[in-house]
Each structure stands twice: as C-alpha cells, then as structure tokens.
C-alpha positions in Angstrom: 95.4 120.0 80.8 98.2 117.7 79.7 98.8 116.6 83.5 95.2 115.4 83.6 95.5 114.1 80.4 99.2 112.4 81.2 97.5 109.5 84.0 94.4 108.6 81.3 92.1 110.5 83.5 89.7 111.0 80.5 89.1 107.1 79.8 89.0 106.1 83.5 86.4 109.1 84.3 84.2 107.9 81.2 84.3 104.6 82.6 83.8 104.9 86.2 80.7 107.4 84.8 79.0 104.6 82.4 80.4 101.3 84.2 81.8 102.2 87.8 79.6 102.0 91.3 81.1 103.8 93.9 82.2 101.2 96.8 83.8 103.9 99.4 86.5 106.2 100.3 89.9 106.2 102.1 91.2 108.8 104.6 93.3 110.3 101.9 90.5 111.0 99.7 91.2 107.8 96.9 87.6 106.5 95.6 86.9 102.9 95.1 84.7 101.5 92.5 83.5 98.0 91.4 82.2 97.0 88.2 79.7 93.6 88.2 80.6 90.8 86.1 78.7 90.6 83.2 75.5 88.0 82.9 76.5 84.6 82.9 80.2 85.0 83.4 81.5 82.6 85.8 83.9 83.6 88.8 81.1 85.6 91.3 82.8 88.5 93.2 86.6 87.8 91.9 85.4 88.1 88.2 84.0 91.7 88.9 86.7 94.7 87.9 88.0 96.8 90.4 89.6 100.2 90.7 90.6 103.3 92.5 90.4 106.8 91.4 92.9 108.8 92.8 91.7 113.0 94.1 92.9 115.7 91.9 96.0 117.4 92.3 97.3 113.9 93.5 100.0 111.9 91.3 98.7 108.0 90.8 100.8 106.0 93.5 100.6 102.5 94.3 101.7 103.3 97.9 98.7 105.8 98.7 96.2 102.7 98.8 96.4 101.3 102.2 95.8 97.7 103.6 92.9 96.9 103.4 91.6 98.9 100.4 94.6 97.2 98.0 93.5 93.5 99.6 90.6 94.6 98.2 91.6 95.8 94.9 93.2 92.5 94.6 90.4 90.3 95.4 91.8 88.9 98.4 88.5 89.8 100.3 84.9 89.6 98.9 83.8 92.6 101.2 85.6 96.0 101.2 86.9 97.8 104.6 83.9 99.5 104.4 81.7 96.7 104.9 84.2 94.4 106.8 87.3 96.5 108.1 90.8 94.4 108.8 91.5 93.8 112.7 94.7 95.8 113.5 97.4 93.9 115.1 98.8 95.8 118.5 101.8 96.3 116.2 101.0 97.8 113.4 101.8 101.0 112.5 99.8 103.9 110.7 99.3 103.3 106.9 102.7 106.0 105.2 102.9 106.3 101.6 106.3 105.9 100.3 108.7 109.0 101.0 111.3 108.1 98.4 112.4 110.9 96.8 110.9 113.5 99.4 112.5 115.4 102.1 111.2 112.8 104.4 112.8 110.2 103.1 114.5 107.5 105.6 118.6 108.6 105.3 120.9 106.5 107.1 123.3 107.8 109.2 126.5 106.3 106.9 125.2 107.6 103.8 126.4 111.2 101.9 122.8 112.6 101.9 123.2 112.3 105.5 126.2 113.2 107.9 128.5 111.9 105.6 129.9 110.1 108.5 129.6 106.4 109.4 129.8 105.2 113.2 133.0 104.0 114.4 133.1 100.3 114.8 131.8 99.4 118.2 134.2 95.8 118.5 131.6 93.6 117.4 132.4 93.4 114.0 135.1 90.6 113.2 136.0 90.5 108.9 135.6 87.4 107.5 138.6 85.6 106.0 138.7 82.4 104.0 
C-alpha cells in the first residue's frame, strides 16, 4: 500500500478519472492522457496538459517513454504517434530503457565491475607533454 502510495498514484488516478482522456498506449503498457485547455484560454493544443500513467508493478521512469510518445508529452508535436507515428531513420535502433544499475548495464572492459583489466596499449597513444 505505501509503494502505490509512494509515486502519488492516488492523486494522478483521481485526476486522470475526473479530468484525463485517454490518447493511447505504448508497447510497454504506459497510458497517455490529455487534458483540454479550459474555455477561453489561449495557446490551442500546447496549452492542453499532458501525462503518462505508468502499468502497475512498474517503478515511474523517465527512460520507459519512448520517442515519439515523450515528443509528445512535451508538445513538440500536436498529433500523438498514434495519430501521426515518427519515420524511423535506417539507423535507429530499438527504443531500451536505461539499464543503469541492472545486471545489464553497459561495463567497460577497463573498469573493476568488469575484468578488472584494461587493454594493453596498442602504440597509438603518444602522452601529451607541455
């Protein structure tokens, strides 16, 4: 109970319930929701609230929301990938969350979580001196 309570899940589920229309829904399972701008405010589609609700058992992170759904989020584009999807570039890779801190974390090969080992110097490096 305190975990759901811990990310504000109570105030951002009463909102998206009174307030939120649902806009779509990424491959992970994150919702999207838009809230119009109120009656005569100024600003059209960049003055309306945006959100993301994250599934359960999931810990909020930024890095979950790919491309086009945070480009979205942050009113870069009127339409969301739903509507108008992003062309993807020849290469570009797959959308990865960020594995720091996991076991799948990038470890390079110099460092102590690694091998513990550096490569010997191939030649090419010359030290600088003033």
């Amino acid at each position: 109970m305190l975990k759901w309570l811990s990310f504000n899940a109570l105030g951002t589920w009463l909102f998206t319930r009174l307030h939120g229309v649902e806009v779509g829904t990424d491959d992970v399972g994150n919702r999207y929701f838009r809230q119009a701008p109120a009656k005569g405010a100024t600003g059209g589609w960049r003055a309306e609230r945006r959100w993301v609700v994250y599934p359960d058992g999931i810990e909020p992170e930024p890095t979950l929301v790919p491309a086009g759904w945070s480009g979205w989020l942050h009113k870069r584009f009127e339409h969301p990938p739903t509507v108008a999807p992003l062309k993807v570039k020849s290469w570009e890779k797959p959308h990865e969350p960020n594995l720091t801190g996991t076991p799948f974390a990038y470890v390079p090969p110099g460092s102590e979580r690694g091998r513990g080992q550096r490569d010997h110097a191939t030649g090419d490096y010359e030290a600088w001196t003033p």
